[in-house]
N, C-alpha and C positions, 0 to 999 in steps of 0.2 A: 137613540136618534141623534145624529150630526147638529149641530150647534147652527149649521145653514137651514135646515129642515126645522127644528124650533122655531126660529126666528120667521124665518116662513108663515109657518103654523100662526102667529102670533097678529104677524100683519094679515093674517088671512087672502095671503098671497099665495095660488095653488100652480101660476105658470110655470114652464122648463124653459121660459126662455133665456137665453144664452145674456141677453146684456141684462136683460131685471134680474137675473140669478147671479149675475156678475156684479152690479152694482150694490144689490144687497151685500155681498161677501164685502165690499168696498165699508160699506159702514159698516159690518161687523168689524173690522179689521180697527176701522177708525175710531170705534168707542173702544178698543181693548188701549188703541195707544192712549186715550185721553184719561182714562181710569191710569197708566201707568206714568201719565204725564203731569195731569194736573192734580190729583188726587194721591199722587204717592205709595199707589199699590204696587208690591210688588212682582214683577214681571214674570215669576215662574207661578203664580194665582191666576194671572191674565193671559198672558200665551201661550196657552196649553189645549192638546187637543179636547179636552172635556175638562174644561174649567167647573167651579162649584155652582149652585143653586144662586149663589149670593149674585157670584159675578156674572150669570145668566140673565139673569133679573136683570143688573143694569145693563147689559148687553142690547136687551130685548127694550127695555124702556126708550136707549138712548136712539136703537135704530127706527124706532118708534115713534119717536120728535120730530125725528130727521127727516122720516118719511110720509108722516100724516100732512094733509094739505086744510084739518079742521083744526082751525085757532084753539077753540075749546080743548082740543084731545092734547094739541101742541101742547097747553099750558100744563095740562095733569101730568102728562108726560113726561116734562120736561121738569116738573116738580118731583114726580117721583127719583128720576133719575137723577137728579143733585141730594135727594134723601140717601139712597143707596151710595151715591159716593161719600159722602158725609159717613157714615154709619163704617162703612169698609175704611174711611181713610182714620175712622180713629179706635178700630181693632188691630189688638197687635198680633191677631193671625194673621192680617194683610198687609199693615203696612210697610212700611219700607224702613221705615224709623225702629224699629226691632224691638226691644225689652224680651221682657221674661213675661210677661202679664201682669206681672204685682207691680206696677208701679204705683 
């Protein structure tokens, strides 16, 4: 399944229409740069056509935030998704910072 069709799936958004299908792609787009901007992951993790479980997750969290209009859902949301960047930004499968893992 396409990483637009999850996210879909997720917000339980089931329209074709052309500008919600467009605007969602818009914040999928924007939470890959923010994971690769603020958070230090590295960019071939994040912009890829089928990125991991991990990076789906905050994918799905962040367009999730973005797009809920319930304060309550905003908060867990937007908690979970600062967890996932936390957690990815200090693996050294993702980060940007490299090592070997034994540090």
């Amino acid at each position: 399944m396409a990483l637009l069709d999850e996210v879909k799936t997720a917000l339980r958004v089931s329209t074709t229409d052309p500008n919600i299908t467009a605007q969602i792609s818009r914040l999928i787009e924007e939470a890959k740069l923010d994971l690769c901007r603020t958070a230090d992951i590295a960019e071939d993790k994040v912009i890829t056509e089928a990125p991991d479980v991990l990076i789906k997750g905050a994918i799905i969290c962040y367009v999730g935030y973005v797009w809920s209009a319930d304060p309550t859902e905003k908060d867990r949301l937007k908690a979970c998704y600062d967890d996932y960047k936390a957690k990815l930004s200090m693996s050294s499968d993702y980060s940007t910072y490299g090592g070997d893992g034994n540090d």
